[in-house]
C-alpha positions as CSV (number, residue, x, y, z in Angstrom):
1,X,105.5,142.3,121.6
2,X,102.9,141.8,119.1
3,X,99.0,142.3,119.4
4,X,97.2,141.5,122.7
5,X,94.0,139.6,122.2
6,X,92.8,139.5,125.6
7,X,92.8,141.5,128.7
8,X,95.8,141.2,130.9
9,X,96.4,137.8,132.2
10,X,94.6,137.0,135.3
11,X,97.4,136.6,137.9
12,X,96.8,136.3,141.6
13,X,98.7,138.9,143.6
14,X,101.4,138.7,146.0
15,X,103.8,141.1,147.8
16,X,106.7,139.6,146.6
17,X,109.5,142.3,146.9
18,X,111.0,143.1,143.2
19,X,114.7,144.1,144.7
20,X,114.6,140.3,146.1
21,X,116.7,137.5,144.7
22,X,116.4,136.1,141.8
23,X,116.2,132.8,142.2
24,X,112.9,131.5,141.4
25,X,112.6,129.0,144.4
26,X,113.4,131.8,146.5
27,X,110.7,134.7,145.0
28,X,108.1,131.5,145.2
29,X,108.9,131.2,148.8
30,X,108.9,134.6,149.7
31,X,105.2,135.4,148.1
32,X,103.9,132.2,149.8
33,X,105.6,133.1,153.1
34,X,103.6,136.2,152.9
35,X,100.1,135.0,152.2
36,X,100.0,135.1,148.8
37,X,100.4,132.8,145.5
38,X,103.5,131.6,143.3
39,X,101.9,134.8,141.2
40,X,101.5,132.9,137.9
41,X,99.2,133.5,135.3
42,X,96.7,130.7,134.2
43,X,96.9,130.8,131.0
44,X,100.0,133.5,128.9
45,X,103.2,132.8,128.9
46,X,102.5,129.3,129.9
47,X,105.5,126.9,131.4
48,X,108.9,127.2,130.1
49,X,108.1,129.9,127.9
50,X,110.5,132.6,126.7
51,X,109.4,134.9,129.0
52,X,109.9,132.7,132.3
53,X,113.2,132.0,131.4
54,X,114.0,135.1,132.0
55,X,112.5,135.1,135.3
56,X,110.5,138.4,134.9
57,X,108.7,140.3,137.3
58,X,106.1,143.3,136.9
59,X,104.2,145.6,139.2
60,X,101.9,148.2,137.9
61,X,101.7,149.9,141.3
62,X,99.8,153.2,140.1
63,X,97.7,153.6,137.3
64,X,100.2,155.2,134.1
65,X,103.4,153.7,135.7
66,X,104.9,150.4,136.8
67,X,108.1,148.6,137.9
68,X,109.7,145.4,137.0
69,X,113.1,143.5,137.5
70,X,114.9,140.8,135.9
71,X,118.0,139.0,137.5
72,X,121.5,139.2,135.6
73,X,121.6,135.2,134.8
74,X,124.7,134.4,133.5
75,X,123.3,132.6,130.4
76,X,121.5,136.8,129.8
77,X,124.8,137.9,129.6
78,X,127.1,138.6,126.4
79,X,130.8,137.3,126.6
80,X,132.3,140.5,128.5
81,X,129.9,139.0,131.5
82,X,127.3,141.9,131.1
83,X,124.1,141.6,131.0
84,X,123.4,142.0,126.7
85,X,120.7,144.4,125.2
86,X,118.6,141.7,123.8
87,X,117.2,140.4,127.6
88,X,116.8,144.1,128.2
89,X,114.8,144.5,125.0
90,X,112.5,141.7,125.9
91,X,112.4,142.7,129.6
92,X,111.0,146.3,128.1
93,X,108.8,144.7,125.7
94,X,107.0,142.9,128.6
95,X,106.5,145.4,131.0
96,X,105.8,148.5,128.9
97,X,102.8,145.9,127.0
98,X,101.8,145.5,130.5
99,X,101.4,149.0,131.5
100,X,100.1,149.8,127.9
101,X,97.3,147.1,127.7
102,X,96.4,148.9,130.9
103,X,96.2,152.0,129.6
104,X,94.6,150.8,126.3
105,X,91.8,148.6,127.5
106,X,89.1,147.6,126.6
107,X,90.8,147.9,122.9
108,X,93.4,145.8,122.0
109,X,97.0,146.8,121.5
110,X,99.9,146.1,118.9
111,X,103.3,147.1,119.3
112,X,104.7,149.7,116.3
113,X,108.4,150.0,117.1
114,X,110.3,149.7,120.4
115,X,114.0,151.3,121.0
116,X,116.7,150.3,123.3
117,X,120.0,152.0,124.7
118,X,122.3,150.0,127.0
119,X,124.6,153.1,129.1
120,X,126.9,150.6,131.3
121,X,126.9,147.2,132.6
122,X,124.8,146.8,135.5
123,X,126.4,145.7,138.7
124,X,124.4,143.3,141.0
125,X,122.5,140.4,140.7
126,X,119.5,142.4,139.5
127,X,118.4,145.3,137.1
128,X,115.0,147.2,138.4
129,X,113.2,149.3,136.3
130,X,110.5,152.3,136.4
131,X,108.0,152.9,133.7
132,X,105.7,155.6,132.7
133,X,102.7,156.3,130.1
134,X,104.0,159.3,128.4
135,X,100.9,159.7,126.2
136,X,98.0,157.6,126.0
137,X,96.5,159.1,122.7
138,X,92.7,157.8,120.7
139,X,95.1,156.0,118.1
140,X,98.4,155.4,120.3
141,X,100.3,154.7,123.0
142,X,103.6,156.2,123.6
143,X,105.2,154.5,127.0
144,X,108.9,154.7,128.5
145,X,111.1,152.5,130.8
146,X,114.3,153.3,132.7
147,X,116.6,150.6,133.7
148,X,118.8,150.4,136.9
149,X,121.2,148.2,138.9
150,X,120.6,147.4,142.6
151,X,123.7,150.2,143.0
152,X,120.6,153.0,141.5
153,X,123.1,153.9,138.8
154,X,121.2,154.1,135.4
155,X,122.4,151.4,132.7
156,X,119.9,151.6,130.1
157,X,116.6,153.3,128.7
158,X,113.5,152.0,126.1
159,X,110.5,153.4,124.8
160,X,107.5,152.2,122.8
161,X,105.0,152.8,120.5
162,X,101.6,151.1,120.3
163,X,98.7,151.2,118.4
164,X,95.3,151.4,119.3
165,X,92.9,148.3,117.5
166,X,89.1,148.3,118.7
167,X,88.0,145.2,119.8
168,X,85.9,143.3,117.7
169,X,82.7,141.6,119.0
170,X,82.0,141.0,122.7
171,X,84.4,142.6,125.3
172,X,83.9,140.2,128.3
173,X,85.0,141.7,131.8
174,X,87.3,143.4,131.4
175,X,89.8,143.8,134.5
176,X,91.2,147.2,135.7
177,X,92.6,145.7,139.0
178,X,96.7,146.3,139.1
179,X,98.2,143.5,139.5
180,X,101.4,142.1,140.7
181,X,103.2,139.1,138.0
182,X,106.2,137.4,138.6
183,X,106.7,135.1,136.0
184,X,109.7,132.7,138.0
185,X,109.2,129.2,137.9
186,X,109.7,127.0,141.0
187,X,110.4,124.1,138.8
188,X,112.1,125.7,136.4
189,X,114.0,123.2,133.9
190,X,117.8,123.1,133.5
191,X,119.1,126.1,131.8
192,X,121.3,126.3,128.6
193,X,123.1,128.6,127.0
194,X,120.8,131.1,125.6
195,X,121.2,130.6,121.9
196,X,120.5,127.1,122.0
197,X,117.4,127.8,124.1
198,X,116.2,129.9,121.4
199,X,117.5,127.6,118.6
200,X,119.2,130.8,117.2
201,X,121.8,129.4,114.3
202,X,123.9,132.0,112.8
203,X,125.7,131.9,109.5
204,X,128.5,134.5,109.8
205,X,129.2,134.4,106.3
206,X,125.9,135.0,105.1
207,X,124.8,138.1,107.6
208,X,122.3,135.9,108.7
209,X,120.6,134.4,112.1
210,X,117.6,131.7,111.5
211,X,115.1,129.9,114.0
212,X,111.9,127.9,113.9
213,X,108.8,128.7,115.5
214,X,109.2,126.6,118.6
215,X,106.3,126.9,121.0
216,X,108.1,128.8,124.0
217,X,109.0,131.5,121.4
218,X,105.3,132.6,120.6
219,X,103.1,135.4,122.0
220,X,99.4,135.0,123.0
221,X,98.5,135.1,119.3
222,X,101.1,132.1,118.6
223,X,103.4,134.4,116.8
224,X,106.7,135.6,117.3
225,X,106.9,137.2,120.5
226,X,108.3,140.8,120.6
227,X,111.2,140.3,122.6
228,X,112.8,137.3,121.0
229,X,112.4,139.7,117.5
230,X,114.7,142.2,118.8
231,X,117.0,139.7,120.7
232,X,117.8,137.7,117.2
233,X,118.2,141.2,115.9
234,X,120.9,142.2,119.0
235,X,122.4,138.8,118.9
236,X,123.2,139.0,115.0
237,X,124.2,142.8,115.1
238,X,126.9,141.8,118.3
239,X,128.4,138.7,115.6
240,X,128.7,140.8,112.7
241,X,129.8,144.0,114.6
242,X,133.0,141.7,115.9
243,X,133.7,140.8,111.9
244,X,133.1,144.3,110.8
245,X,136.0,145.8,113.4
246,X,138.4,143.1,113.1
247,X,137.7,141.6,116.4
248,X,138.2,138.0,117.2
249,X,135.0,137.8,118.8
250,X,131.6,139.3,118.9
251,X,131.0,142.7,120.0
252,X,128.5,144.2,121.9
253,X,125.0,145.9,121.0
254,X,124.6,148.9,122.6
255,X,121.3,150.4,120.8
256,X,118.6,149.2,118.8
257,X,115.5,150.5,117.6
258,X,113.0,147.7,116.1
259,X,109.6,148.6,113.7
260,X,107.5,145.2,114.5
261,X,105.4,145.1,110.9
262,X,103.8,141.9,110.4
263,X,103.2,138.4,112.7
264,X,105.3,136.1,111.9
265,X,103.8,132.3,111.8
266,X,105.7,130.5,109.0
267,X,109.2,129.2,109.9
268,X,111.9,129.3,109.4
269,X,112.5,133.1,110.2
270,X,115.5,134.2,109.1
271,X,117.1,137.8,110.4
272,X,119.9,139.6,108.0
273,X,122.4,142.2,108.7
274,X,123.8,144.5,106.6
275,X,126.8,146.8,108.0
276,X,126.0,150.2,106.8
277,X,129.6,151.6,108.2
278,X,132.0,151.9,110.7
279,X,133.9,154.1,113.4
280,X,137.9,152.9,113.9
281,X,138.6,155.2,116.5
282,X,139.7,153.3,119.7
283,X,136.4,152.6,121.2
284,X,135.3,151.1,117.8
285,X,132.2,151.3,116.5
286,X,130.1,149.7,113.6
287,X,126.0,150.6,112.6
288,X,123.5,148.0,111.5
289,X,120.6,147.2,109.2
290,X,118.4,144.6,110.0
291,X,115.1,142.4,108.6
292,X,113.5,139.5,109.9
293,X,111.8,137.6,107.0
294,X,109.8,134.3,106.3
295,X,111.7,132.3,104.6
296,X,109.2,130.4,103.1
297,X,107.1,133.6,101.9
298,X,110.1,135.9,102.1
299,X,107.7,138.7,103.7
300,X,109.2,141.1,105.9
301,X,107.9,141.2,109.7
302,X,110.5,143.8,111.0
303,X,113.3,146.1,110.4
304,X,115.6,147.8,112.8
305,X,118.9,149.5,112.9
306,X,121.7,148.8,115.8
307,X,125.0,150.3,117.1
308,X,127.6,147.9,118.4
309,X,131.0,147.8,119.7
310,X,134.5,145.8,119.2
């Protein structure tokens, strides 16, 4: 998640419940059976974005914490049916922006690295999660998220960094009200498979994952969003981790730790792996560089490092 020009979105509350189902129709429903609104936010992410499709929902119930869930869509899930670290990634990159704009307000924030550790697959039709501030510092903000199924058995773990920017010019109001998102679309259109949703091409041969900057990929700023960085980064270190072991197929990312250095506005983007070694042992077990680029300027927006499996 990159820097947040503007307050928190003005959503409308609701009391939809976050262990509900995940079908969009049916959260809709349930927050208008209740009284309340469809819980959208007028202006960021607006229809179809990134973000919706992945049916998000966020609830900073306390000031300094807040909970969040995501459903386990089959289209989120890697080719061993679970769901893969990249949605988790971006599902972390939401809420703990959420709960850090909070904490960081009036000033604007900018995320500086995020990290990412997937434990188990998640049983259920739904992952909740609990966040906390764990410092809220004059020049940072240091949050952390834990990630469940519906079961209550842990299945993954993030924290973040943020900086601190002061707002330039006029502040505006500037809401402190905690408020309830749930970012599921009613009308939601047909779903694809997720790489061609995100235009992700990958050149095996190369190292190398590319994408445009299509309009449901940006953040509030129209750049890259956060969350779509680390899941190209994920989705490329899976492919080349099933090359590196000798597997016939991809392999699955099981950490990932992401430094977000610079917007990223002129497409194509282009994100390279390099396989820095390898375990052989019988789980299997290969470690990653990575760097997103512009290809057109060839500056580098991010670096990370990830562990995958056979």
């Amino acid at each position: 998640m990159d820097p947040r020009r503007q307050p928190v979105p003005d959503v409308h509350a609701t009391t939809t419940d976050l262990s509900g189902p995940g079908r969009p129709q049916a959260r809709v429903a349930a927050a208008r059976a209740a009284g309340g609104q469809s819980s959208e936010p007028r202006r960021y992410p607006p229809p179809g974005h990134f973000l919706r499709h992945l049916r998000l929902s966020v609830d900073p119930r306390t000031e300094g914490t807040i909970e969040g869930a995501m459903p386990v869509l089959p289209d989120l899930c890697d080719h061993t049916g679970a769901l893969r670290l990249g949605a988790v990634a971006a599902f972390a990159d939401y809420a703990l922006g959420v709960l850090s704009t909070h904490a960081g307000a009036p000033d604007w924030i900018a995320t500086h690295d995020l990290g990412v550790q997937l434990l188990g697959p998640a049983r259920g039709p739904e992952v909740v999660a609990s966040g906390s501030l764990v410092r809220s510092g004059r020049n940072t903000i240091v949050s952390e998220l834990v990630i469940r199924d519906l079961v209550g058995t842990v299945v993954g773990a993030a924290t973040a960094t943020y900086s601190r920017l002061a707002r330039v010019g006029p502040t505006g109001p500037t809401s402190r009200v905690l408020q309830r998102v749930d970012l599921a679309e009613a009308d939601e259109a047909r779903r694809t498979p997720l790489d061609r949703y995100l235009g992700f091409e990958v050149d095996a041969d190369a190292g190398e994952l590319r994408f445009e900057h299509l309009p449901h990929l940006r953040n509030s700023t129209g750049a890259i969003q956060g969350g779509v960085i680390g899941l190209a980064m994920e989705w490329l270190a899976a492919e080349m981790a099933g090359r590196a072991l000798g597997r016939p197929g991809p392999g699955r990312t099981l950490q990932l730790q992401v430094y977000y250095l610079s917007q990223g506005r002129k497409p194509p983007f282009v994100v390279r792996d390099e396989v820095l070694g390898r375990d052989d042992g019988p789980a299997g077990e290969s470690l990653h560089r990575l760097e997103l680029v512009e290809a057109p300027t060839g500056r580098l927006l991010a670096m990370g490092t990830a562990r995958a499996s056979g």
